[in-house]
C-alpha atoms as one frame of an Amber mdcrd trajectory, in Angstrom:
protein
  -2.485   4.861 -11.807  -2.166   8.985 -12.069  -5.992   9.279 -11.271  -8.647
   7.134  -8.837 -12.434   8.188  -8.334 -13.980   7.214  -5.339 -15.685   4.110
  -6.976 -11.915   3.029  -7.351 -10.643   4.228  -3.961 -13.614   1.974  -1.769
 -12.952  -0.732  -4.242  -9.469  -0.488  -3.104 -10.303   0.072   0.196 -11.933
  -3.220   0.521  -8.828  -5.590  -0.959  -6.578  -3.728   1.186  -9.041  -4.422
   4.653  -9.275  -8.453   2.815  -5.592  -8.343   3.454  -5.051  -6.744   6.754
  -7.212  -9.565   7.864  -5.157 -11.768   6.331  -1.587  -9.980   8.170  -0.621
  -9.809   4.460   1.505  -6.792   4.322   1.254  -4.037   2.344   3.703  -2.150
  -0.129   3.048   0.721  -2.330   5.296   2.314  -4.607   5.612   5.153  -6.400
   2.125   7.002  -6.019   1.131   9.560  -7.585  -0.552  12.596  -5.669  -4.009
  12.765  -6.514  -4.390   9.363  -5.656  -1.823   9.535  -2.496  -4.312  12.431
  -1.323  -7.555  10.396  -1.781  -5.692   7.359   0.277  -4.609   9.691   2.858
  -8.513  11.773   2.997 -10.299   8.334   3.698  -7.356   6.645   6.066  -6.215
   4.445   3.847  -3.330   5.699   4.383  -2.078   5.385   7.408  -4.642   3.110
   8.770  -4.211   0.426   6.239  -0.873   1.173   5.185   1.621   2.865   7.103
   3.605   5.824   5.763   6.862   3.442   6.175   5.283   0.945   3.751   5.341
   3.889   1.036   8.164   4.197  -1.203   9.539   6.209  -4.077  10.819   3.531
  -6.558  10.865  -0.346  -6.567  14.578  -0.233  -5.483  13.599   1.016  -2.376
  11.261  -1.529  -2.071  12.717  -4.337  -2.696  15.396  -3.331  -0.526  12.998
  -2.868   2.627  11.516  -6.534   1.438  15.398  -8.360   1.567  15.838  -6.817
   4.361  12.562  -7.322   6.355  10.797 -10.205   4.923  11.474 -14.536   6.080
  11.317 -16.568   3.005   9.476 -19.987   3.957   9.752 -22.547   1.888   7.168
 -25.522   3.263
């Protein structure tokens, strides 16, 4: 998304608070600034998602994920 309104950025807000409560963690990739600023302005960012959990490209992402992340197969 290049743009988010504040309708959008509480909507967000509340999936991403569902999910903390779930310990589900968090990636984002690749954000754009207008949104990055709104995340960051109402502590989305780094209250709900750290500023490690940010990356430039899904490379770098998936990287972190190989590297961080326990498959568990039940």
């Amino acid at each position: 998304m290049n743009y988010i309104d504040q309708s959008g950025l509480y909507a967000l807000e509340d999936i991403l608070v569902d999910l903390a409560k779930k310990n589900i963690k968090i990636a984002l990739v690749n954000i754009p600034n207008q949104p990055l600023l709104m995340m960051e302005r109402i502590g989305i960012i780094p209250d709900l998602v750290p500023i490690s959990m940010i990356f430039d490209d899904f490379k770098e992402c998936t990287n972190w994920i190989q590297k961080n992340v326990k498959v568990i197969i039940s």
